[in-house]
N, C-alpha and C positions, 0 to 999 in steps of 0.2 A: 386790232379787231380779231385776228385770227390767237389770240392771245387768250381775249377774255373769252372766247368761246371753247377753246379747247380745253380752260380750266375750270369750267362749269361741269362739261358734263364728267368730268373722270370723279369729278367729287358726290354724284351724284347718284352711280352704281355703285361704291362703294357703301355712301349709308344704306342704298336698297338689298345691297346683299346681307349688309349686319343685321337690320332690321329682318329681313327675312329667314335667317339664321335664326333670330331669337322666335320669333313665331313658331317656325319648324319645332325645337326645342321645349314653348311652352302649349306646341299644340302634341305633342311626344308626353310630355308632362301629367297633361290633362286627362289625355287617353289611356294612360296607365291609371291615375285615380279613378277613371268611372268606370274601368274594368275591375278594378281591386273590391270597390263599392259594391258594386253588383255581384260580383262572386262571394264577398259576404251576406250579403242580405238573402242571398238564393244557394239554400242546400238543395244539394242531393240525394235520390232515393240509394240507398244505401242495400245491396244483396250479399250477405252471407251465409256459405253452405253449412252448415253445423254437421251433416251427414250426408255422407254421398252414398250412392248404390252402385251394388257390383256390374249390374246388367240393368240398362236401361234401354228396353224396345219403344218404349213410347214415353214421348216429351211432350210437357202442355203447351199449347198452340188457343190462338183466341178461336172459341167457340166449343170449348170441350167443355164437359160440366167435368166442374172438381168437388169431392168429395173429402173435407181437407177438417184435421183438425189445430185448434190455434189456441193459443195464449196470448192475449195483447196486453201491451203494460208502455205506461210512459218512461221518458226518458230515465227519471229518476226511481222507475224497479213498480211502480206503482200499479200492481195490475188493474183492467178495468173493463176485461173481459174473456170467458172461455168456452169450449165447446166441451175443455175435459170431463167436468160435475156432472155433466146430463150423459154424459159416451155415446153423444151422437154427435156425429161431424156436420160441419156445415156444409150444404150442394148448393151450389152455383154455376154459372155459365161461365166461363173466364173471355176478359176480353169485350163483353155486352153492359159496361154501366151498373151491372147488379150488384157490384163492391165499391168502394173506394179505389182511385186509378194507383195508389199504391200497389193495392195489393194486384189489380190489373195487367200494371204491368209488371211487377216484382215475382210472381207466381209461369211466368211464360219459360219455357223449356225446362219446366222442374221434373222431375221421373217421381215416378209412383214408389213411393218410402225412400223419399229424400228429406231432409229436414232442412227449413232457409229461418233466417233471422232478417227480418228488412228493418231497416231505419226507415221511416215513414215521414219527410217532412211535412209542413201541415198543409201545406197546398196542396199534396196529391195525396191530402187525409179529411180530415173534417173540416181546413180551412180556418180561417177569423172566426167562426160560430161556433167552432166545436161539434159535442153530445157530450151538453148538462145533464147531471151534475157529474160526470166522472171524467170528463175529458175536455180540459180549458181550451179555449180558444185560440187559434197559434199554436199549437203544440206536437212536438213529432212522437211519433209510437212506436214501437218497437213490437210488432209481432213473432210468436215464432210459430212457423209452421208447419206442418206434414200433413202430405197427401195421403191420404187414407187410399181414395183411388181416383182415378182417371178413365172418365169414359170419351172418347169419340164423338164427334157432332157429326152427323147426326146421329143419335143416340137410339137405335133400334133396342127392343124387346121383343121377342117373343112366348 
């Protein structure tokens, strides 16, 4: 009796350890693939300086209005929009919805006559719907940008 009992159970943490061994393993496995998955499917907003400034006293912060001139072009060089042809810049509030969150959040601690280039994926751009006809649906942008100027919120005149 004390026989058949002592050689049940020794047999029996054994397969729970392999068995749980390979679970470990193909749950290790698994979580590597849905990490790998989703880091491809999901780009990032992409920030670079094309020009820096020597003296920067003031950096954009949400709620400044910017005064910014841009070039926007897709991936593949194709522009599809600018502020150059007209030589007036576009003002905005930064930070308040009144742009695409690329640019929202890609334009935040820029100084006044810096130049940024962002890659725009399309979630924090036009998204699945795009702006027919010059900008398909899904698709990242490539602005480039300069701050013309920088004003302060609240933005006093006198």
């Amino acid at each position: 009796m004390c026989g058949c009992l002592g050689a049940g159970p020794l047999r029996r943490p054994q397969r729970d350890m392999r068995l749980s061994w390979v679970l470990t393993v193909l749950s290790i496995c698994l979580s590597a693939l849905v990490t790998a998955t989703g880091a491809e499917g999901k780009r990032k907003l992409q920030i670079g300086v094309k020009k820096r400034v020597d003296h920067c006293p003031i950096k954009s912060r949400k709620g400044d209005v910017l005064h910014m001139h841009y070039t926007g072009k897709l991936e593949d060089g194709t522009e599809f929009d600018s502020s150059l042809p007209q030589n007036q810049p576009f003002v905005f509030s930064l930070g308040t919805g009144q742009v695409i969150k690329g640019w929202d959040q890609g334009l935040l601690g820029m100084c006044e006559g810096e130049k940024r280039k962002l890659v725009i994926p399309s979630e924090l751009g036009y998204g699945e719907r795009g702006a027919p006809p010059k900008i398909p649906g899904n698709t990242p942008s490539c602005p480039h940008l300069c701050p013309h100027s920088i004003s302060l919120w609240p933005w006093f005149s006198f």
